[in-house]
N, C-alpha and C positions, 0 to 999 in steps of 0.2 A: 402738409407738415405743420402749417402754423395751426391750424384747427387739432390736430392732433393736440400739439403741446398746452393751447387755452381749452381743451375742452373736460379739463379735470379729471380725466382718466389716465393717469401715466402709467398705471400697471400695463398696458403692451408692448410699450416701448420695454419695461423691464422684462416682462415674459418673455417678449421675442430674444433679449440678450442670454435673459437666462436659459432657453432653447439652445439657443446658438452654443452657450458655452458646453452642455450638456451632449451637444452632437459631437464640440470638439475632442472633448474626454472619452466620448466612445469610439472615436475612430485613432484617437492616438490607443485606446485600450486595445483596439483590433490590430493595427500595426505591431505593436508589442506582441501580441499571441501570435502574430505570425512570423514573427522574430523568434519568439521562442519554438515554435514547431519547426523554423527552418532552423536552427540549431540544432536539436534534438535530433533533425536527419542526419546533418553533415556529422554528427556524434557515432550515430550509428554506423554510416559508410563508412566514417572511417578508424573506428573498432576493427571493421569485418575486413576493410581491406588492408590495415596496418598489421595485420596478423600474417605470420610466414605460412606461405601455401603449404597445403598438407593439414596446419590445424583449424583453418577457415572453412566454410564449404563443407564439413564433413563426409555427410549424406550424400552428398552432390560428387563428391570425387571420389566414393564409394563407386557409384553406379557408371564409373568411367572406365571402361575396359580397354584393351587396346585396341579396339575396333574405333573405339567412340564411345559416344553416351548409351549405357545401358546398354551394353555389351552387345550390339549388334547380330552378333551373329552366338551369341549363348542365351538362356532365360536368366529374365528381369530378377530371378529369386535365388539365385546362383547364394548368392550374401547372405539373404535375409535381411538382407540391408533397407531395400527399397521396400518402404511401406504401400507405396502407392497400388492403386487399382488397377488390372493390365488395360484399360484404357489408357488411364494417366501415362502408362511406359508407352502405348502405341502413339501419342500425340510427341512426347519425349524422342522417341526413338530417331525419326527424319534427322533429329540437332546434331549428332556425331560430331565429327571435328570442328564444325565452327564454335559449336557449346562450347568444350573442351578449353578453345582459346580465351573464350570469353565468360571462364567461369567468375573470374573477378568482377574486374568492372560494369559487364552486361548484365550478368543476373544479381547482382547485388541493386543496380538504379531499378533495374525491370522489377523487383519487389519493392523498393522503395516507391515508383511509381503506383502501383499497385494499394499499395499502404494508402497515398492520398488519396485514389480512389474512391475507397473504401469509406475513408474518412466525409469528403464531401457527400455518398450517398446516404449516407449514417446524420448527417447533419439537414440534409434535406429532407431525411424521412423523418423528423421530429412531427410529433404529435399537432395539429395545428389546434385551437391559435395559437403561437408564440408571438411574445411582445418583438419590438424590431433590433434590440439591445440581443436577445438569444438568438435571431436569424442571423444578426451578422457576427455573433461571437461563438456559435455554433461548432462552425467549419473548423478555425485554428485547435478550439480546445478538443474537439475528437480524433485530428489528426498527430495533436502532442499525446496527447491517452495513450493513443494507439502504438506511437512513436515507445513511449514508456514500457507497456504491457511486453509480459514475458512472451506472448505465444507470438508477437511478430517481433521480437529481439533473438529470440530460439529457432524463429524463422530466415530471418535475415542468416544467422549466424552458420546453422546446418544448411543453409542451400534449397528447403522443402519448399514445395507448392501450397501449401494448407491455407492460404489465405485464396488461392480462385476462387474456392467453392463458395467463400462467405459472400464474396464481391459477387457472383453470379446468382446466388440467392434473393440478397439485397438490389441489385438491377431488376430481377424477376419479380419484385416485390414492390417496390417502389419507383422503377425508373421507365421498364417497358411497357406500352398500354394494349399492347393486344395479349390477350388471354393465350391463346396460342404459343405465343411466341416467347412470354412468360414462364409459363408449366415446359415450355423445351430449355429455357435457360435455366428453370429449378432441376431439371429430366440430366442436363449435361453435368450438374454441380456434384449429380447423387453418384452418376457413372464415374465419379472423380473421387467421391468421401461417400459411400454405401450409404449411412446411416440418415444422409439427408437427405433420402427418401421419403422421411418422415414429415418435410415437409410437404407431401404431395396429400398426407391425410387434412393436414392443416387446411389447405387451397379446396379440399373438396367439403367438409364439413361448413366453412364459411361462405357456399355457396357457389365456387367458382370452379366446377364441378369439369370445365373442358380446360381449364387450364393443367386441375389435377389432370386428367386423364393423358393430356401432351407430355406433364412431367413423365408420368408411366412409361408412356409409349417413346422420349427419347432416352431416357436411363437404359430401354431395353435395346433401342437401337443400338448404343452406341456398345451395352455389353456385348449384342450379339457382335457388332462390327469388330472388338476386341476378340471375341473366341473364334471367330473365322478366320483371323489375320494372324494370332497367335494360342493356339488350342492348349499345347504345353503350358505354358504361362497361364492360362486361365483356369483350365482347372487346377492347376497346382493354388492357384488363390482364392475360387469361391470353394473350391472341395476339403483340397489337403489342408488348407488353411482356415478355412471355413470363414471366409470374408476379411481375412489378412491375419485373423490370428496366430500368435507366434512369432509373426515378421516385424521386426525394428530393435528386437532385445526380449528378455523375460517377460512373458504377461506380468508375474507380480513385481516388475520393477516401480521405483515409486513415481518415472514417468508416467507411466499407464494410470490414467486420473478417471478409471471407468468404474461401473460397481463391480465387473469380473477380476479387475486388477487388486480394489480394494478388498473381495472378498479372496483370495491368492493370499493375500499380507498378512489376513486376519490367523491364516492357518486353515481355512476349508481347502480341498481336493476332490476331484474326482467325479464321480456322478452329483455326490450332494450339493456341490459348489456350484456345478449346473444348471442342476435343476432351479437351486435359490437364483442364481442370479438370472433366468428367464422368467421366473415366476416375477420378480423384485422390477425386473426391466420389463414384461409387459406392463406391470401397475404403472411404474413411473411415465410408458409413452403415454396409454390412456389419460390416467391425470392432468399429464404435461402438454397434449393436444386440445384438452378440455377445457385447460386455464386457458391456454391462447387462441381457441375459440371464441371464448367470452371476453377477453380483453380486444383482439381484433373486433368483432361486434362491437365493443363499445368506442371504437376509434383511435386505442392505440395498438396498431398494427407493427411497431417498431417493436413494442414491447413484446406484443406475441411472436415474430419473429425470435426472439431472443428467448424465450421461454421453450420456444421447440426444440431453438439448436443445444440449451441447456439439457434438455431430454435425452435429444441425440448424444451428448458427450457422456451421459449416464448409460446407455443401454448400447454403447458398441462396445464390442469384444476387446480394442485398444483403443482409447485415444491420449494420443502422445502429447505434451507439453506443446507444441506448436497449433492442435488442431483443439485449444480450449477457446479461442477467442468471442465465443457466441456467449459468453457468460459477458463482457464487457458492454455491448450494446443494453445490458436491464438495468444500466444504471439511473434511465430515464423514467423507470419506472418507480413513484410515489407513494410513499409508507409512514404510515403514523396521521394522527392529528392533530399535534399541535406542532406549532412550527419549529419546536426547537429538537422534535424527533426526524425532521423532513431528510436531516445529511446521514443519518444515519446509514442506512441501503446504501447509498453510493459512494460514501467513506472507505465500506467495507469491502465494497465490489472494487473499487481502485485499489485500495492496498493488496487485495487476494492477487489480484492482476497484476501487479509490479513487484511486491516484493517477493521473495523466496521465503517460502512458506517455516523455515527457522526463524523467521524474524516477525511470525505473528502469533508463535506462540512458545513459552519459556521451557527448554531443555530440557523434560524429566519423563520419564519412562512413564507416568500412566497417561500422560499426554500423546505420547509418538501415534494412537490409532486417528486423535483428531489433525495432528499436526501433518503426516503422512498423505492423506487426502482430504486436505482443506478446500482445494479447487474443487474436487469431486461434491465435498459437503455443500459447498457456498453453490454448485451448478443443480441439487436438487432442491436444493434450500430453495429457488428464483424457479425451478417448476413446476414446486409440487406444494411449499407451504407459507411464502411469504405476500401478507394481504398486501397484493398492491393495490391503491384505490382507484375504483370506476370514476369515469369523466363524471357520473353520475352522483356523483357523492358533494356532497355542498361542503367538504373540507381538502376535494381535488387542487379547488383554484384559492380556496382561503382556509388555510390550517388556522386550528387556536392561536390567535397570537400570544406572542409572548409580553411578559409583565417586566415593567424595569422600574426600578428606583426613582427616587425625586432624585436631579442631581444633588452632587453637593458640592459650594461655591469651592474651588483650588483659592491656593496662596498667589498663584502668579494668572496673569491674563491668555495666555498661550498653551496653558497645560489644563486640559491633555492637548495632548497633537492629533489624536484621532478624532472624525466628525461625530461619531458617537458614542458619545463618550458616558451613556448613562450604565449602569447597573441593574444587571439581568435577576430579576428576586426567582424566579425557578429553576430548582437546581436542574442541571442538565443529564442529559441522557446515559446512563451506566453503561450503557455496554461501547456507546461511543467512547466514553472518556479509559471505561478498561483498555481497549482496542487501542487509542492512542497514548496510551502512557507504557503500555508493552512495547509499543512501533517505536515509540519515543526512546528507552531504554536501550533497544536491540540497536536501536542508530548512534546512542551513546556511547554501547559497546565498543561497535565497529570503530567509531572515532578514535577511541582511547589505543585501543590496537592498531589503527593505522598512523597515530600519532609515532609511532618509530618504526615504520616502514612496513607494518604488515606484520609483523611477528613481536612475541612478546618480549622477548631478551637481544631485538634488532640494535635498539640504540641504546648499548649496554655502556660502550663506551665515551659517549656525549651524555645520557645519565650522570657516572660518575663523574664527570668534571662539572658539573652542575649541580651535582651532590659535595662536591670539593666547594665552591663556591657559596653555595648557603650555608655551611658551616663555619666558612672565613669571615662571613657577615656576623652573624651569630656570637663568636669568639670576639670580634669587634665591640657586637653593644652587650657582650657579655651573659647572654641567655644562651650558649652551650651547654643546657644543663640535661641531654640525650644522653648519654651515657652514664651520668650519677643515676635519673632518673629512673635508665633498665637496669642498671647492676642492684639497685637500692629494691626495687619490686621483685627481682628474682631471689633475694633473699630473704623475702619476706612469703613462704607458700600459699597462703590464703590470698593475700593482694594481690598475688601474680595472677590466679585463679579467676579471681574477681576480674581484673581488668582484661584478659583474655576470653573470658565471657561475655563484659559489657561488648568489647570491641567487635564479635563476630556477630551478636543476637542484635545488638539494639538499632544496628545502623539502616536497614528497611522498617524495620517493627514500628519502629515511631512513627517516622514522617508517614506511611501509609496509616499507623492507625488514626495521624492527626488530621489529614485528607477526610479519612473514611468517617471520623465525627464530624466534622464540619460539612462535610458532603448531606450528612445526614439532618443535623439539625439547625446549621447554618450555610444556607446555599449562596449568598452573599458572600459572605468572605469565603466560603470553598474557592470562589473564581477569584477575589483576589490572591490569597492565598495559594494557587496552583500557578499564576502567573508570576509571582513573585518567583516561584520557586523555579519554575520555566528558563525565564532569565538567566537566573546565579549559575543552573546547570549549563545554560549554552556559554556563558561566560567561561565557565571554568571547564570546558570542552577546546577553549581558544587557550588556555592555558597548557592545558596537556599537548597539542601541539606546537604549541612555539615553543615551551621548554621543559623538556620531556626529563625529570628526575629522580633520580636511586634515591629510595628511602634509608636512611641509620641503618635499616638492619641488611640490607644489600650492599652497603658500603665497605670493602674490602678493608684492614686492617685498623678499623674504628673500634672494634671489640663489644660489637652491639649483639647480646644475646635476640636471636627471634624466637620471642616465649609464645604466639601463637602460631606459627608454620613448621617450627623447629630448624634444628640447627642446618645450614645452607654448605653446599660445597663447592667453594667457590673459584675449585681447580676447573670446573666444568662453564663451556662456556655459554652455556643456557642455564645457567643455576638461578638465574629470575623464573622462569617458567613454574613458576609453581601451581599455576592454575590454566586453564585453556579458558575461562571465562571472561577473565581481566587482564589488562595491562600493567604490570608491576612497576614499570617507571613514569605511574603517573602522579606522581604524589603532589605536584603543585599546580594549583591550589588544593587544600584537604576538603575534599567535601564530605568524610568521614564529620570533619567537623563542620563544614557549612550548613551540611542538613541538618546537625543537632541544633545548630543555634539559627539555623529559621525555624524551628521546631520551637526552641523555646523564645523566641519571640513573638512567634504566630501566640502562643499559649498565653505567654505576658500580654499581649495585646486583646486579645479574644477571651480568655479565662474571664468568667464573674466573682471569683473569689482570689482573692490575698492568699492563700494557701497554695492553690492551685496553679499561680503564679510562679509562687516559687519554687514550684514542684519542676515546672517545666522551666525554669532556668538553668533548675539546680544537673539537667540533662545535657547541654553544652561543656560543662564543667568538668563530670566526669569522662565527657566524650574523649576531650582534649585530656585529659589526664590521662586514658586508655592507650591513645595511638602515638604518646610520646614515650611512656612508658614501656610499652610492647616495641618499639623499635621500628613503627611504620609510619611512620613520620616527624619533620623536622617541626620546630616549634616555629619558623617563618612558614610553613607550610597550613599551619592554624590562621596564621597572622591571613593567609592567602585567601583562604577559607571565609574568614568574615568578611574580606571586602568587597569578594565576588556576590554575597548574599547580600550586604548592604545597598551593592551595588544593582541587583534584583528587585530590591524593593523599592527602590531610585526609577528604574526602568518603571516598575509597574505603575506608580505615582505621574511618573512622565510623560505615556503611551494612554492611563487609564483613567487619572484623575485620582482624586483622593479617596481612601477607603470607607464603602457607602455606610460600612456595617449591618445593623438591623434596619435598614430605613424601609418605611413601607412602599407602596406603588405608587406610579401617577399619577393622580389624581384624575378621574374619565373625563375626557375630551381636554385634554391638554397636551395630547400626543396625539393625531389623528395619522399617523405612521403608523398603530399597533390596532387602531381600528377596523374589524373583519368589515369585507364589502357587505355581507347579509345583514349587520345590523343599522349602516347606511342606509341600506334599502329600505330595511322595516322602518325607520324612521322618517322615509320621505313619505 
């Protein structure tokens, strides 16, 4: 020790600390994620088992006859209920009454179990090398995904099997080492879900040609052991069905996430519908077996795995919302070259997987073909057309890095509060930031409607007395001036005109077209600029729920004409509902007004001319003249509005540091964080 401390080299004694602190941070980070996936379960169990028997289970208390499970002594198909393969019902069948008892709590852990499974072998098959920060944060983050994703919440919830096959794949594929034994555990998965036969092309093309052949040879055992034991049941399922089609509900329902369901929607029938979609569904196996050939060859065999079973969900005849899950696993899979396109792919791939697909693309009828089968698109999308990059690629393990700003010094010592806190000069990715500011929106939605219990004219009567209340205020410091205000515009026809038009057109028009110029030619303040705005909306999203309040013109016996919705009947006791889009009693704070006047002070702030300036001030102005005038809101409702914005750009100052503006880049070698390893190399 004492040679250490006199021999002029103290950096070890720092490194080692600063190691040590590094290893603590990652294992309190691991502890947290598995904090959060053990939530996420106990979340799920108990959804499914807080739910009154009968609407739990679905599926599963379907196929429960009075015999037992799967109607013992009738066929499997009696319903159309049970999707499964009559193997799946022959393995099923034995369970009769003990099933029955234990629909609840046994088969709801026994999936759950099944889920973590999944999850750890999904996290051990990552691509190697992984640094040791992803081997041990791995495991939590795939089993919370998974815990999230629809096809195992849709699973959980109806009672289905649809998660064996992936788990018996992915064992097959990554966990068992005899070939043999492998292609019988891919052989059992196919005899459970037909189309994952497809991986037995995969296994023979890449070389491992007895493994394929074991898959063959147990898929057929285990059919034929199915048609010996139950002849009825079978062929009513590969014949009359022709590999289960028809069974679980409508082919064209907007479950069926297949190209035979989306072409059903489209409006084909018949022979033609046919014939397209085997013509469509051999191109996509070919393709889809071909990609993850070549990505297995190059060593990521997770991702080919996932690229197949994306194939399979395209080219079977149904598959239903539980059995999409093989599109989740490509989110490993690497796209783009520089690093700020790297989240893209698996941005997209998570949100397709959690949210309900209304919430990733906006309400309008030439939308519904994409909105309809988005899973279906995003699952050929990941088979057949998105480059993901070869290990081989010298931008696999080092993308372009990205450029940021010099900083610039803050007012105070402590701000920002994030560690980095410089300024990204490349604007970012379009289709990411389109995709989140939709997701962003549809969540905003939901808030403002669940802010009074789920429906829009819920808390009609807490509204009003909150509506009573800012009027008392008002009348106090003597700015009641909503009713001179509408009586005074509605007698005047042009102004009424006017401010009924400003109020409906300009309230998106702006703030996106002031985004959409700064996105463009100022990528700097776009990110300020969006984070500002970020803020003041989640602010005033905390507003809508804690105090939910009727506008002037919902206010019963105020004598507030509504000069844009028209006149309200307010004998009815849903007479807010004027829209299924919005929440009517969200008026405090106004972001009517807050977006106008971050709007025109982005504009004041950013504008190069004195003109332009005041052009975009002069837009809060009318804003707020619009919405008090028209009778949809209170003038402390304005007052709410700016300070949730001020209060946004407070945050962004806070969390970001000060607004970088036009500043240019780094200056090279002053960051060696943003430094690609290749030109390290070339330099030494």
């Amino acid at each position: 020790m004492a040679n250490a401390e006199h021999s002029g080299r103290p950096a070890e004694p720092f490194g080692a600390t600063a190691a040590g602190t590094a290893r603590a941070r990652l294992r309190v980070a691991r502890l947290g994620l598995w904090l959060v996936a053990a939530v996420l379960a106990v979340r799920q169990v108990a959804v499914v088992l807080g739910t009154p028997r009968g609407e739990r289970l679905t599926d599963l208390e379907t196929w429960v006859g009075p015999d037992g499970v799967l109607h013992v002594n009738g066929s499997l198909y009696d319903s159309t209920r049970f999707t499964g393969s009559p193997f799946g019902g022959l393995v099923l069948k034995p369970l009769t009454r003990a099933a029955e008892q234990a629909l609840g709590w046994g088969w709801t852990f026994g999936t759950l179990l099944l889920v973590v499974a999944l999850g750890l072998v999904v996290a051990r098959a990552l691509p190697q090398p992984v640094s040791r920060r992803t081997s041990l944060l791995a495991a939590p983050v795939a089993i919370s995904l998974l815990m999230l994703s629809l096809p195992v919440r849709n699973t959980l919830w109806l009672g289905q099997t649809s998660i064996i096959p992936v788990l018996l794949v992915l064992l097959g594929c990554f966990v068992v080492r005899g070939r043999h034994a492998a292609g019988a555990l891919i052989g059992l998965a196919a005899a459970l879900q037909p189309t994952v036969l497809l991986f037995a092309a995969l296994l023979w093309f890449t070389g491992r040609r007895r493994a394929a052949a074991a898959a063959g040879a147990s898929f057929l055992a285990c059919t034929l052991l199915a048609w010996a034991a139950m002849p009825h049941d079978s062929y009513t399922y590969w014949v009359h069905h022709m590999a289960g089609v028809g069974l679980g509900g409508e082919a064209d329902a907007l479950g069926n996430q297949s190209l035979h369901g989306a072409l059903l929607r489209l409006g084909l029938s018949g022979p033609p519908e046919i014939a397209l979609f085997l013509t469509l569904g051999a191109a996509v196996a070919v393709l889809g077996v071909r990609r993850a050939v070549r990505y297995a060859r190059d060593g990521q065999l997770l991702l080919a795995v996932s690229i197949t079973g994306c194939a399979a969900i395209a080219v079977s005849p149904t598959t239903w919302q539980h059995q999409l899950l093989w599109l989740l696993p490509a989110v490993v899979g690497r796209v783009g070259t520089r690093a700020s396109d790297r989240y893209v792919w698996p941005v997209a791939v998570v949100l397709v997987m959690t949210l309900p697909a209304k919430m990733m693309l906006p309400d309008m009828a030439v939308l519904y073909p994409l909105r309809d089968n988005v899973v279906l698109l995003a699952a050929l999308a990941a088979a057949t057309v998105v480059p993901f990059l070869p290990r081989t690629s010298p931008y696999h393990r080092t993308p372009v890095p990205t450029q940021y700003a010099a900083p610039v010094p803050a007012r105070w010592k402590r701000v920002p509060l994030q560690l980095f806190p410089r300024r990204v000069l490349t604007r970012p990715n379009l289709l990411l930031e389109l995709l989140l500011i939709r997701v962003t929106y549809a969540a905003y939605q939901q808030v403002r409607l669940a802010a009074t219990g789920g429906t829009i004219s819920g808390g009609r009567r807490r509204a009003e007395a909150h509506g009573r209340q800012i009027l008392d205020i008002e009348r106090f410091l003597h700015i009641d001036i909503e009713h001179w205000a509408n009586h005074a515009v509605v007698e005047a026809g042009r102004l009424r005109d006017f401010f009924d038009f400003y109020y409906t057109s300009f309230h998106f028009v702006v703030p996106l077209s002031v985004l959409a110029v700064l996105y463009r030619r100022r990528p700097v303040d776009y990110r300020w600029a969006r984070s500002s705005l970020g803020f003041a909306t989640l602010l005033a999203l905390a507003g809508f729920w804690l105090y939910p309040l009727a506008p002037p013109r919902l206010m019963p016996g105020l004598g507030i004409i509504d000069t844009v919705h028209g006149v309200q009947d307010f004998t009815q006791p849903d007479y807010g509902t004027l829209t299924s889009l919005t929440n009517q009693y969200a008026a405090m704070p106004s972001l009517h007004f807050g977006w106008s006047l971050w709007c025109g002070m982005v504009i004041a702030i950013v504008a190069p001319k004195w003109w332009m300036k005041a052009l975009g001030l002069l837009h809060p102005l009318f804003t707020v003249s619009a919405i008090v005038a028209t009778g949809n809101h209170w003038v402390l409702d304005a007052a709410g509005g700016a300070v949730v914005v001020l209060a946004g750009f407070g945050l962004a100052y806070l969390l970001q540091g000060p607004r970088a503006g036009s500043a240019e880049a780094t200056p090279p070698g002053e960051d060696r964080r943003v430094e690609p390893e290749r030109e390290r190399t070339a330099r030494a």
